[in-house]
N, C-alpha and C positions, 0 to 999 in steps of 0.2 A: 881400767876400772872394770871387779868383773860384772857380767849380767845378773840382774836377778829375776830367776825366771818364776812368773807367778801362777798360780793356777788359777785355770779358768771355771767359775762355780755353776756346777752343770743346771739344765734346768727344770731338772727334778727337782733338786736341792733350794731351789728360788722358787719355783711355784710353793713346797712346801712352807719356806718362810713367807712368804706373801701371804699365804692361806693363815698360816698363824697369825703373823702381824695385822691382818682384817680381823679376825675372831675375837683377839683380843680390844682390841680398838670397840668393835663391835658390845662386846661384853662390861668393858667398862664407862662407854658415851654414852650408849641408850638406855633409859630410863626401864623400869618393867614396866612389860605392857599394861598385863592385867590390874596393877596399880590405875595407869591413865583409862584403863574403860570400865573400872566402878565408879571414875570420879566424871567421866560421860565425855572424853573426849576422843573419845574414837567410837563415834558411832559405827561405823562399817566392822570394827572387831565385832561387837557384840552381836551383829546381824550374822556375819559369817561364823563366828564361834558357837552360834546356837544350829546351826545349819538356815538359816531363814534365808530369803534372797537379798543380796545385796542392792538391788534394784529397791526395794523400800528405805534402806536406810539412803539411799543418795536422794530416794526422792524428798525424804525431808530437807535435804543441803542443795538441793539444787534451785539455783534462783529462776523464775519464771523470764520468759525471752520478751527482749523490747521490743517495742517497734518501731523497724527503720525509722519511719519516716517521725519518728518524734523525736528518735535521735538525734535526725539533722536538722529537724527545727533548734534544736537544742543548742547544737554546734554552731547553727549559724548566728543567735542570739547571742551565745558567748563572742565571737568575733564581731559582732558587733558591739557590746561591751567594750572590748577591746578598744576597738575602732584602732587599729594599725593595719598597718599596709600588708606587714607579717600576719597577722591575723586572718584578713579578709584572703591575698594567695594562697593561704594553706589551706583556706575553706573552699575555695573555687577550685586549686589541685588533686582533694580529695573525692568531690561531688561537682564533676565538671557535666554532667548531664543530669542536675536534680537543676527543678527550674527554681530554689532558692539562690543557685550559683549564677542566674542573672541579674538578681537583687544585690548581690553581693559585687558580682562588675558595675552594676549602677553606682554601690556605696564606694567603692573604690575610686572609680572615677570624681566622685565629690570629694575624697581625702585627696587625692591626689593635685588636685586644683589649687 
């Protein structure tokens, strides 16, 4: 049987097509921008296409920080809710040195009885 010998596609030749096949891809998936930021959904375009900081436009989208510790009140009322056994370990594994995580060995210990 003879061989058939193939050639190997250098990779100039492959970066090129790569680079096409993203472009195009590129060209025909994504929407136009400047359509999506007069209808306001990209804030940060219009903050950076005017030259403005884009630190003002995130400060509008960025949410204000909780605080911990209402978080894990939170947490732990949910697994109390709960009331399962899965519940209550995940809560003591995550917050093993908040002192809600000895209320929650207490409540364990009575589900478990």
């Amino acid at each position: 049987m003879p061989r058939v010998l193939r050639k190997k596609a250098s990779p100039a030749g492959l970066t090129t097509s790569l680079a096409f096949t993203i472009s195009l891809l590129t060209a025909t998936i994504l929407p136009d921008l400047s359509s999506l930021s007069q209808k306001g959904h990209f804030s940060m375009t219009k903050a950076i296409a005017s030259d403005g900081k884009p630190e003002a436009a995130a400060e509008n989208t960025m949410p204000l920080a909780r605080d911990p510790k209402r978080a894990v009140e939170e947490e732990y009322q949910m697994a109390r809710r709960l009331n399962t056994v899965q519940s209550l370990e995940l809560f003591i594994a995550r917050h093993p040195d908040d002192p809600l995580a000895a209320k929650a060995r207490a409540d364990l210990r009575l589900l478990s009885r």
